[in-house]
C-alpha positions in Angstrom: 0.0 0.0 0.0 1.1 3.7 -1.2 1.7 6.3 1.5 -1.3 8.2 0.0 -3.4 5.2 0.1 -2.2 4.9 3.9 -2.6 8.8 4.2 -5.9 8.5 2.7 -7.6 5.4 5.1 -6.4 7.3 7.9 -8.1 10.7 7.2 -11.0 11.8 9.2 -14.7 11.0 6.6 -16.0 14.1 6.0 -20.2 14.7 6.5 -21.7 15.4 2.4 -21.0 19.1 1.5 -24.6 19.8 2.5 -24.0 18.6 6.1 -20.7 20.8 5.8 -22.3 23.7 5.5 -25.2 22.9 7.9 -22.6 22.3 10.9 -20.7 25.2 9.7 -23.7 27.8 10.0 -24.7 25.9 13.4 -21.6 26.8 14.9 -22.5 30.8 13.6 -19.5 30.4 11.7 -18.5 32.0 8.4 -16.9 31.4 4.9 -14.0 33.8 6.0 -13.5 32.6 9.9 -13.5 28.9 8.3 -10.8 29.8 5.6 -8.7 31.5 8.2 -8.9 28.8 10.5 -7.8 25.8 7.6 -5.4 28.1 6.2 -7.2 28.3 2.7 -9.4 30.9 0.8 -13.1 31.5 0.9 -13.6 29.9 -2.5 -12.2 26.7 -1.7 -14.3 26.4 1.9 -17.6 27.1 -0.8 -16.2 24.8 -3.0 -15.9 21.9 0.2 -19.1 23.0 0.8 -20.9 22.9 -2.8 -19.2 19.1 -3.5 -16.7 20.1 -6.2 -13.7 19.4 -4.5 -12.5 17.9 -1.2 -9.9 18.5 1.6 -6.8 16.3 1.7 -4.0 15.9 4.4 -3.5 18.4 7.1 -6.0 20.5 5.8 -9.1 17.5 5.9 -7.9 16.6 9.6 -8.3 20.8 10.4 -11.4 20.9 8.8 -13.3 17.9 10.0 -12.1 19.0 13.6 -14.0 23.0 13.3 -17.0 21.5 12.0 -17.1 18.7 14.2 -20.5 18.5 16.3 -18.5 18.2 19.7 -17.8 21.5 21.2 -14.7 20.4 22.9 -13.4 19.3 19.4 -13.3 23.2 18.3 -10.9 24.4 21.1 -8.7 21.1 21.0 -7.4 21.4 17.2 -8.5 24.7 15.5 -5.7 27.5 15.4 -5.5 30.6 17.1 -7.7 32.3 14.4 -10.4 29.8 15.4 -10.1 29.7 19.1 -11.5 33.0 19.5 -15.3 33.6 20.0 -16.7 34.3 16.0 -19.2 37.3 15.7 -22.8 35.4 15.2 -24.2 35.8 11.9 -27.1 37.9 11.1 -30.0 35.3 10.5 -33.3 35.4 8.5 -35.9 33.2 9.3 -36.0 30.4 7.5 -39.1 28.8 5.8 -41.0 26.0 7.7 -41.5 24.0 4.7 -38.7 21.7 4.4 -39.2 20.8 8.0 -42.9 20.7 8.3 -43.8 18.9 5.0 -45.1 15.7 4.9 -42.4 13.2 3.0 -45.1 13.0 0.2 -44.6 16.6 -0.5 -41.4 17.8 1.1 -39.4 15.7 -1.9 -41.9 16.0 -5.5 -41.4 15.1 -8.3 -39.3 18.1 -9.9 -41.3 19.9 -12.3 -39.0 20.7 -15.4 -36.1 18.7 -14.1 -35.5 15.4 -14.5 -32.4 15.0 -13.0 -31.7 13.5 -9.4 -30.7 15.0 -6.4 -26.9 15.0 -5.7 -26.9 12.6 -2.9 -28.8 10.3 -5.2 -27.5 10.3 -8.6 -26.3 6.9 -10.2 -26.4 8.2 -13.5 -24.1 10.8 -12.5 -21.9 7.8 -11.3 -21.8 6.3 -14.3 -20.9 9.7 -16.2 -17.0 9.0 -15.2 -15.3 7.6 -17.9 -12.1 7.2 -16.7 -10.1 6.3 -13.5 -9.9 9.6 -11.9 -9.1 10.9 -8.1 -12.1 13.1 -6.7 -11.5 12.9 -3.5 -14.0 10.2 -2.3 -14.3 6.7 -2.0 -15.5 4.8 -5.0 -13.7 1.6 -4.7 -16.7 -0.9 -4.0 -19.6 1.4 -6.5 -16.7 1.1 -9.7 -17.2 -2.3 -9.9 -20.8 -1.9 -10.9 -20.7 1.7 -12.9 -21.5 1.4 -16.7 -18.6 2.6 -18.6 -19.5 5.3 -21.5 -17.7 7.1 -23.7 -17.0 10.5 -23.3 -19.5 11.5 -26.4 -22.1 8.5 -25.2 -21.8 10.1 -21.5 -22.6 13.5 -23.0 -25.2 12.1 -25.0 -27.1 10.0 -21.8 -27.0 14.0 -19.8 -28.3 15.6 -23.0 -31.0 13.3 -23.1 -32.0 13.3 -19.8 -32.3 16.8 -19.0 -32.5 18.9 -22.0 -35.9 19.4 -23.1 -36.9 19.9 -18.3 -34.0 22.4 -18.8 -35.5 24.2 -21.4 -38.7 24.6 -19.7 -36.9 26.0 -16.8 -35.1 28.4 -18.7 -38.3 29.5 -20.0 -40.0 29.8 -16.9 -37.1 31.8 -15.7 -36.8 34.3 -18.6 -40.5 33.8 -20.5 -38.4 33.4 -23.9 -38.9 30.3 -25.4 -35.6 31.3 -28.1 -33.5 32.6 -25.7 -34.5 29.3 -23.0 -33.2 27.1 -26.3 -30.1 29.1 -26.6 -28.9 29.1 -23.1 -29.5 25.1 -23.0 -27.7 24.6 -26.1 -24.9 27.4 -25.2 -24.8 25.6 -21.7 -23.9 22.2 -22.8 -21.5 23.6 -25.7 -19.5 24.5 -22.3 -19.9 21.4 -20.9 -18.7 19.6 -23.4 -16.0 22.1 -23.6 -15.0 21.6 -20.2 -16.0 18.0 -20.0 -13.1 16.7 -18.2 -14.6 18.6 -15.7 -18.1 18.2 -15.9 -17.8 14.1 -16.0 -16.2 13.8 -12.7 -18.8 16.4 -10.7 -20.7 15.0 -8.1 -24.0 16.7 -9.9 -23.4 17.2 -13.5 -27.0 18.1 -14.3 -26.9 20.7 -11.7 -23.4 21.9 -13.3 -25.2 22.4 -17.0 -28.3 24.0 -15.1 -26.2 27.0 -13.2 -24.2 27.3 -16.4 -27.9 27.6 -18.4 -29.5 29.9 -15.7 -27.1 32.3 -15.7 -26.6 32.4 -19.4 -30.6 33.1 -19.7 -30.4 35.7 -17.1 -27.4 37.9 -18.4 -28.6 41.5 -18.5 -27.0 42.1 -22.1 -29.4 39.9 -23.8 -31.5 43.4 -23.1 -29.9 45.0 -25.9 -30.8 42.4 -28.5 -34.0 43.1 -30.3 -35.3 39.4 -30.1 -35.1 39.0 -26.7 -35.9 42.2 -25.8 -39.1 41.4 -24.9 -40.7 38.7 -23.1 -43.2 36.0 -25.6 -46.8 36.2 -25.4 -48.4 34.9 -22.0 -50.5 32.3 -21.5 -54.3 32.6 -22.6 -55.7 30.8 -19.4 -56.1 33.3 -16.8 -54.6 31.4 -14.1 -51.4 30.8 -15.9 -51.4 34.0 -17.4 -51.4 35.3 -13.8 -48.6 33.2 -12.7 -46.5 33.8 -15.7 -46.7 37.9 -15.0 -46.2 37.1 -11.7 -42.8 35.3 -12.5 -41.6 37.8 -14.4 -42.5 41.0 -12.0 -40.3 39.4 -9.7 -35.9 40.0 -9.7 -33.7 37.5 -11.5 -32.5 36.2 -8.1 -35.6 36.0 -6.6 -37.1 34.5 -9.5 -34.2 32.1 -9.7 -34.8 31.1 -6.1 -37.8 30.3 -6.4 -38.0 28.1 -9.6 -35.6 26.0 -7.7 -37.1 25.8 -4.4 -40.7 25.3 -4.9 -40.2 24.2 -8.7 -37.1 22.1 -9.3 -37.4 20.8 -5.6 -34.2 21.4 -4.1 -33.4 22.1 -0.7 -32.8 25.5 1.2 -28.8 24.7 1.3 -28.4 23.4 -1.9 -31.0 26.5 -3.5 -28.4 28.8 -1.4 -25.4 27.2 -3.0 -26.3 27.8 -6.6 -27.3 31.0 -6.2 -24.1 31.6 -4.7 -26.0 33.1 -1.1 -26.2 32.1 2.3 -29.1 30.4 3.6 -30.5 32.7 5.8 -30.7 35.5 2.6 -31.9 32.6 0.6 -34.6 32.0 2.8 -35.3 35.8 2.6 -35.6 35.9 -1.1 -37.7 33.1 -1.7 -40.4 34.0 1.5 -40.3 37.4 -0.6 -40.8 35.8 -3.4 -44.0 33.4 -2.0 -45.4 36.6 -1.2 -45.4 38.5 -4.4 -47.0 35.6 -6.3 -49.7 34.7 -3.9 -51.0 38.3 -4.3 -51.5 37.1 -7.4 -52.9 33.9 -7.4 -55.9 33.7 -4.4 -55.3 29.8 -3.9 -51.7 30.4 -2.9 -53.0 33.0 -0.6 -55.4 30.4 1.3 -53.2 28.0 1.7 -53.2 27.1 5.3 -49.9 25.8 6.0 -46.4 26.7 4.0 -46.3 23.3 2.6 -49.9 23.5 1.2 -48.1 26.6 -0.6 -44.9 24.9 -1.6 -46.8 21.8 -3.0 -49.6 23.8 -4.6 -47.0 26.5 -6.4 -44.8 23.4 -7.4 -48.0 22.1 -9.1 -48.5 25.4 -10.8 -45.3 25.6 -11.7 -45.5 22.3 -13.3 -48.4 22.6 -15.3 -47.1 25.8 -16.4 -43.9 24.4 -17.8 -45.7 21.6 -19.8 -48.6 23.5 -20.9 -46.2 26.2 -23.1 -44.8 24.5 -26.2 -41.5 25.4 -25.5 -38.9 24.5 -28.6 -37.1 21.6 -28.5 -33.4 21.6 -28.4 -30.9 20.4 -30.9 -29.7 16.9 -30.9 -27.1 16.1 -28.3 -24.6 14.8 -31.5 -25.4 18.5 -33.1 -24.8 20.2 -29.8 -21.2 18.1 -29.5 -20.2 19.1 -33.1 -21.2 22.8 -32.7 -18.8 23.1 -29.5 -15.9 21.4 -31.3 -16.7 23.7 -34.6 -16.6 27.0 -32.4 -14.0 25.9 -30.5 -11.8 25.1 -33.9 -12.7 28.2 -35.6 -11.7 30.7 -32.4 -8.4 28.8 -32.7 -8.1 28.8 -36.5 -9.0 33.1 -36.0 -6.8 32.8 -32.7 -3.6 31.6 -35.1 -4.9 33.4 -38.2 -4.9 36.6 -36.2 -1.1 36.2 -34.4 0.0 35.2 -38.1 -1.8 38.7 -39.5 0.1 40.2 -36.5 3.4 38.8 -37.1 3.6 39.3 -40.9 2.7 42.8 -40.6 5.1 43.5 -38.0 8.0 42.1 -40.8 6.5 44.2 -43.2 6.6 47.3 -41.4 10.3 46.9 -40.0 11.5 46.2 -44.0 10.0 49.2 -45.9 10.4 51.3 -42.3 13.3 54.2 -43.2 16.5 53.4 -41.2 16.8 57.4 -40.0 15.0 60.6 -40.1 14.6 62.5 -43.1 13.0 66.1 -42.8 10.7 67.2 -45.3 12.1 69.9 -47.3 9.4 73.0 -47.8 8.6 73.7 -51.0 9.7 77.2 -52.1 6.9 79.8 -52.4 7.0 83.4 -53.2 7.5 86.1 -50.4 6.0 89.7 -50.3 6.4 92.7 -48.3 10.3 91.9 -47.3 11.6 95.5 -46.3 14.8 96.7 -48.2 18.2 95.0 -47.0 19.5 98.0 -44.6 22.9 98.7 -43.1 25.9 100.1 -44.7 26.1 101.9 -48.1 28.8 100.8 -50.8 31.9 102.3 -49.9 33.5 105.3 -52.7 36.7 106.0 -53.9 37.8 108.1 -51.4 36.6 106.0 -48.7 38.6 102.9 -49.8 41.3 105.5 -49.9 41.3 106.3 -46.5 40.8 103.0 -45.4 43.9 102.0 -46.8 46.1 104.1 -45.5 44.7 103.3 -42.5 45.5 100.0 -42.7 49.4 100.9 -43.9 50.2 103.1 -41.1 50.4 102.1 -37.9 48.7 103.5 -35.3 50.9 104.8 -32.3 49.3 106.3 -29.3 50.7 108.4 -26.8 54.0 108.4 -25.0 53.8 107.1 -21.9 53.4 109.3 -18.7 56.1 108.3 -16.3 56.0 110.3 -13.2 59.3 112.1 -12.2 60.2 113.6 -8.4 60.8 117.0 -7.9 
């Protein structure tokens, strides 16, 4: 056995990165006070927490110690920067209805996503197609993953969740082209960055943050297609709904489509829309209460998960009843990321090769020193006449010669005499 094998076995288990964070905002700790304590930055502690990578060596043992659920293991084997009381964060309250809904209706059946839930996902098992180290222990569930290919792997997520995706996308932007587009344009990254994408503990959820925040980049404002939303919904219920979506801000919108709609948990919701939970559970309770203004059913509800089951209802029969277009074939999708990606490269070369020759060009026919430009001659006017002295006569050249001839002797010199 390897010393990272042995280094590995004897390395604390870790809770899943939902627990993480759970046991992290427990103990009123934050992102920053966690970081500072492990010795890391803020974006690896979110990326412990969201699943996407894992703590090794010195750094797992630290970690697994500050978010242990024993007190006494917090002051034992945390540093200095973690032995010292943390300010408690500011909390919102947090919705009832994950805890007080019944199983039936605390875990539906999402309504325009047909992927699983992270912590049960064998298809996304069986998306790695190679041996690869992600930081948790696969050794018994390889044995009975189904190999794919790369392309076949892309092809089984395509499948699976392209045509919910697009429904969410529309729901979340009310454009059926523009929900196409950000599927397609998601997935072109995937497949970009599928190396990546194979080996995530959620690939579905991957391609859906990449879609959602495609379809809700503000520049897509300045396009004249999708500068408007598509026509609502003739029945007045879903017409109702629909307006009620859209009134509402991108992020509150977004929380809510994958709350109540797509079914996820507070945590998980909070995660990929990169907030914590407590502003999470803000937005969406905010949310809840713009739309049942709207809708008088929602309003009536009696408890919140009558409201979370009845709007993820809505929100389901909403999705299906639009004809929403249906994406491209996975193999087209595939070919359309490798042709973009070849022709940026072919422009990227062409381009430095542009550069390059007319960089040559310019230092050959480029003059090797400074030439002034000589004026070209015009005509003057108005020059006064040339002044000074007059041409010398006869008599003056005279003079001036004997001048010259003689020499000039001044006086004798005084020398003083005594008397």
């Amino acid at each position: 056995m390897t010393r990272s094998t042995t280094d590995e076995a004897a390395a604390p288990q870790l809770p899943s990165p939902k627990e993480r964070r759970r046991l992290r905002e427990a103990k009123s700790l934050s992102e920053e006070q966690v970081a500072a304590a492990v010795g890391v930055t803020r974006a690896t502690v979110r990326s412990w927490e969201t699943g996407r990578t894992s703590p090794r060596g010195r750094k797992r043992v630290l970690y697994a110690k500050l978010i242990a659920p024993e007190p006494e293991a917090l002051a034992t084997t945390t540093p200095a920067a973690a032995m010292t009381a943390p300010d408690p964060v500011p909390t919102a309250p947090v919705p009832t209805a994950p805890e007080t809904v019944p199983e039936s209706a605390a875990e539906p059946t999402p309504v325009a996503s047909a992927e699983p839930a992270p912590e049960a996902a064998p298809e996304a098992k069986a998306m790695v197609v190679a041996e690869a180290d992600t930081g948790t222990d696969t050794g018994e569930e390889a044995a009975g993953e189904r190999r794919l290919s790369p392309a076949g792997a892309f092809d089984e997520l395509y499948a699976r969740t392209a045509p919910n995706l697009v429904r969410q996308a529309y729901l979340l932007t009310g454009r059926r082209a523009l929900a196409r587009e950000s599927v397609e344009r998601a997935f072109q990254l995937a497949w970009h960055r599928w190396p990546e994408v194979a080996v995530d503990r959620d690939p579905a959820g991957w391609v859906r943050a990449a879609a959602y925040e495609y379809a809700m980049s503000p520049w897509h404002r300045l396009r004249r297609a999708h500068r408007h939303p598509d026509a609502p919904p003739t029945e007045p219920g879903k017409r109702a709904l629909f307006d009620a979506l859209l009134d509402l801000p991108p992020a509150y919108r977004r929380t809510l489509l994958l709350y109540d709609g797509v079914g996820l948990d507070l945590p998980e919701t909070a995660a990929e829309t990169e907030a914590s939970t407590p502003a999470a559970a803000g937005r969406l309770m905010t949310a809840r209460a713009a739309v049942a203004e709207r809708l008088p059913e929602l309003a009536s509800a009696a408890t919140p998960a009558e409201q979370s089951a009845l709007l993820h209802d809505r929100l389901g029969g909403l999705a299906r009843a639009e004809h929403v277009p249906v994406p491209q074939p996975a193999r087209a999708v595939r070919t359309g990321s490798e042709d973009k990606a070849r022709l940026w490269t072919r422009t990227a070369v062409a381009g430095v090769a542009l550069l390059i020759a007319v960089t040559g060009l310019t230092l050959h026919t480029a003059p090797t020193h400074y030439e002034p430009p000589i004026s070209p001659a015009e005509r003057v006017g108005g020059v006064p006449p040339r002044g000074g002295p007059q041409k010398l006569t006869a008599q003056d050249l005279k003079l001036q010669k004997t001048l010259r001839e003689q020499l000039a002797h001044g006086p004798e010199r005084l020398i003083p005499q005594l008397r």
